[in-house]
N, C-alpha and C positions, 0 to 999 in steps of 0.2 A: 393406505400408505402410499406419499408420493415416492416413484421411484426416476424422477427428476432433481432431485436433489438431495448432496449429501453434505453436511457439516463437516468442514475441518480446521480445529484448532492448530493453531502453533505455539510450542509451549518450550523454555529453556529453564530452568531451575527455579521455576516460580510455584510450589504447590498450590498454597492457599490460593492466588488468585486462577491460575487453572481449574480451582474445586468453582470457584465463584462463574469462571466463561463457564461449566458444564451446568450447573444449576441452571442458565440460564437457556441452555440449549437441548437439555432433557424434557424440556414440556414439547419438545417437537417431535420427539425421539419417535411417535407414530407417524408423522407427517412425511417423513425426510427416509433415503434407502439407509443410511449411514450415518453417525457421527466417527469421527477420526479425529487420535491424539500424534501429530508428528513430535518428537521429541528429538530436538534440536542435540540435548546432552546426553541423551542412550541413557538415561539412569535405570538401573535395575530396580529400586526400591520404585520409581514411579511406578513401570511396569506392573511391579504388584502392589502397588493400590491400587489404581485403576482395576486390577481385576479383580480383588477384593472390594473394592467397593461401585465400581462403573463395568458390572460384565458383559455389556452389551454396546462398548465403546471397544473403536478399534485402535491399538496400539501399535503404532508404527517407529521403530527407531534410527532415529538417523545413523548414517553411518559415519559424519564427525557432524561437527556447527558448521555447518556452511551459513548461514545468516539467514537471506529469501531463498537458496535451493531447498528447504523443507519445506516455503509454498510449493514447488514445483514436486516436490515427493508426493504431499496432499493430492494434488491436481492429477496426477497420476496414478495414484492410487484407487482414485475414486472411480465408479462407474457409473455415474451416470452424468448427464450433458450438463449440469447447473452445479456447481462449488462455494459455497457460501468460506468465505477464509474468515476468520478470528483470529489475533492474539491470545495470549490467556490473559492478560489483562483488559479484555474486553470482553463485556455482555449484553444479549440481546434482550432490548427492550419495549421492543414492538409482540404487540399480541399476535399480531397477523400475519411476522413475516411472512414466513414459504409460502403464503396464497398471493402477498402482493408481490416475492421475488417471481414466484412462477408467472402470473401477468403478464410482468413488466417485459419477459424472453420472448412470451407468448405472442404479445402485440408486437414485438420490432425481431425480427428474423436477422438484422443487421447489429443487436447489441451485444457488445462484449463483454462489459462488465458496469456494474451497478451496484456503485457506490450510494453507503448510507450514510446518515447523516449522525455525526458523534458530538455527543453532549458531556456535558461533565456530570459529575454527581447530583449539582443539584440542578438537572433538566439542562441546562443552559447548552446553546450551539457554542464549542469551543471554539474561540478566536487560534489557537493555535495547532487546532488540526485543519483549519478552514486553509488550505491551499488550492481551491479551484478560481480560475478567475475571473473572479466576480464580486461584489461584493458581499458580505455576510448576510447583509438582510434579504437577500434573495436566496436563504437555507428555508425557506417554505416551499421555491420553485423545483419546478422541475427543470433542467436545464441540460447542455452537453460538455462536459469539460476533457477537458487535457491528465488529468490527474488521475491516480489510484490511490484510494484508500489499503495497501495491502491488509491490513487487519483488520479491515471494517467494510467489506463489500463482498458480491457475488457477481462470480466467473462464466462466461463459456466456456468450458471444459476445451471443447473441442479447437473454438478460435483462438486460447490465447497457447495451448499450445503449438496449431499449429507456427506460431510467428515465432516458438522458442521458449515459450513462457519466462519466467523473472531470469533478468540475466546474473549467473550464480559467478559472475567474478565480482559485482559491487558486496556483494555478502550483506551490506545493508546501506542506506539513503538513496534514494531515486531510482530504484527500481520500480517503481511502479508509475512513474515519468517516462523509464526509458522504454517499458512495454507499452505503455498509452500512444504514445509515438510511431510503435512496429505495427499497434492495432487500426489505429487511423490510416496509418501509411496502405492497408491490406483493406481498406473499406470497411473498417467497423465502428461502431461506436463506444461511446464509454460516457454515461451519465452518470449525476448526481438527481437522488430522491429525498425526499421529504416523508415517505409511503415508509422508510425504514427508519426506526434510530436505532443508536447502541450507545452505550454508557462506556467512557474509557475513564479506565481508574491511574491512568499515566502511572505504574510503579516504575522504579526506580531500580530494583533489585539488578544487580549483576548489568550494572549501564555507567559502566568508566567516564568520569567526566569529560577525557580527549575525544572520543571514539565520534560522537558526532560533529564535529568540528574538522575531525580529520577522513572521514570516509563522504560524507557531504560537500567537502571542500576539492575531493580527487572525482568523484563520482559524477559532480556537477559538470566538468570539463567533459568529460567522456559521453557522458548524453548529450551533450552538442555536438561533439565530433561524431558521434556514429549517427547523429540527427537530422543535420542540418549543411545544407551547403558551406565549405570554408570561410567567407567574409561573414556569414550570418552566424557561424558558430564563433569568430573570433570575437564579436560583437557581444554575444551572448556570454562569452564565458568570462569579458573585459566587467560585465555589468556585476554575472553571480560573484565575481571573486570579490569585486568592491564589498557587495552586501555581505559576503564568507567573514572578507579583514574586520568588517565592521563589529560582526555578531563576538568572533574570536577575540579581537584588542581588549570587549567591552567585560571578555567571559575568561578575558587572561591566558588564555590557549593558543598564541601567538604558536608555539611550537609545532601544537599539531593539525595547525592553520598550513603552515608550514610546507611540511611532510606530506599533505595534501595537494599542496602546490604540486611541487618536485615529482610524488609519485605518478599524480595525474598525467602529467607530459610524460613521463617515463614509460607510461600504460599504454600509452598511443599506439604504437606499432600491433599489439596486441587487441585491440579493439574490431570489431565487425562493423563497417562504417555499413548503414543501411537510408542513408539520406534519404528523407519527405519528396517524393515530387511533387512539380508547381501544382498539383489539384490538391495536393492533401498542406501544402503551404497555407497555401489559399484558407483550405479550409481549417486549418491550428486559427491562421489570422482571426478568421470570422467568431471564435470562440471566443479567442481572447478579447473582442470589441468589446466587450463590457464589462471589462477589468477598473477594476478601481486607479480614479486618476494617479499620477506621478505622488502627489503632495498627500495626499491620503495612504497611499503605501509607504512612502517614508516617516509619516507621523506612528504606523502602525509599527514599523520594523524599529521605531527607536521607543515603544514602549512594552515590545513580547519579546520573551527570550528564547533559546533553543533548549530541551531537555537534553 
């Protein structure tokens, strides 16, 4: 049994597909010190299933929905240095993980987190969890990005708490942009592999049609301002809000386009500005050099929608 890593799901009123993320994480269950169910909604009836049927999963209840603070419950809970995060609508489908995730820690003393690579049902690299920048057909590479997969990657325990771990006021959208950012910023890194995949079954269940249009749209301004110098974040947030209006007009969520606005600058004062300095500038830049051109992004963003 490795006692470098330990499995933890995040799960909010979804059984069946939590019964499906644990199937696919119980062939490890020798491999790993731990598997962990964070429950987002405290349900008692989960509690006991799980122990009725998973008694050797550890059941942790939140104490309300914070959104990504039950990544950070997970992450804390765990003991040991490596954190593999799940949704429960996600499962592993790689034979090998824990040997290639331990590796991957093994060879770079400077990685944070290691992101895998999420496919849809049928095998395929999904175009719309693919936010690293780069383009898709370099999901075989290996490479370094900007981005977290929160429910499709593996943690340094250690590094990303030390920087704070998920910051629990977005509750959810870009949290794991705004920690990618505090991890760069602190010298670490954060890749994308090809060594891992995971099947995402994108449910639907309990996902209010506003909610991403409007926490996406507030949260986006906020990781520029705590990111970036002021002109490059005013720049930055003049760009996401165009792309926000555009997704919203197209998705009829004008409203809570909106309210994303308004709350976002509202949220300001309240923000932990922790600005990139010019080394870790420098090095976001060098990342994104191989971003897909202007005209290939915009043909992308007017044929994928947001769930």
């Amino acid at each position: 049994m490795s006692r470098a890593v330990t499995i933890s799901i995040l799960t909010y009123k979804r059984h069946q597909h939590l019964r499906r993320a644990l199937a696919s994480a119980l062939p490890y269950a020798d491999q790993v010190a731990e598997i962990i169910v964070v429950d987002n909604a405290a349900e008692p009836e989960l509690k006991s299933l799980l122990a009725a049927e998973y008694p050797n999963v550890r059941y942790i209840a939140a104490p309300s929905n914070g959104g990504c603070e039950g990544r950070n419950i997970g992450l804390r809970a765990a003991g040991t240095p490596i954190v593999i995060t799940l949704d429960d609508d996600v499962e592993l489908s790689s034979s090998n993980c824990i040997t290639e995730v331990e590796s991957a820690f093994s060879r770079d003393p400077r990685l944070a987190c290691l992101n895998f690579t999420v496919t849809g049902v049928d095998g395929r690299v999904l175009e719309r969890e693919w936010c690293h920048p780069r383009p898709i057909s370099h999901a075989t590479r290996e490479f370094e990005t900007h981005f977290i997969l929160e429910g499709a990657c593996a943690l340094s325990r250690e590094k990303v708490l030390s920087v704070g771990g998920y910051p629990a006021e977005f509750f959810l959208g870009h949290e794991g942009v705004d920690l990618s950012y505090r991890l760069i910023g602190s010298g670490c890194r954060v890749v994308h592999t090809p060594r891992v995949s995971t099947t995402h079954h994108a449910a639907l269940e309990h996902r209010p049609d506003w909610r991403v249009y409007y926490y996406y749209t507030r949260n986006g301004i906020w990781v520029a301002y705590r990111s970036f110098p002021p002109l490059m974040a005013i720049s930055r947030v003049l760009a996401y809000l165009a792309t926000m209006g555009f997704f919203s007009l197209r998705a009829m969520q004008v409203a809570a386009y909106l309210r994303g606005c308004v709350d976002g600058v509202r949220g300001l004062s309240r923000m932990d500005r922790r600005n990139l300095d010019s080394a870790s500038l420098r090095h976001v830049r060098e990342i994104r050099s191989e971003q897909v051109p202007l005209l290939g992004r915009i043909q992308r963003r007017l044929r994928e929608k947001i769930l």
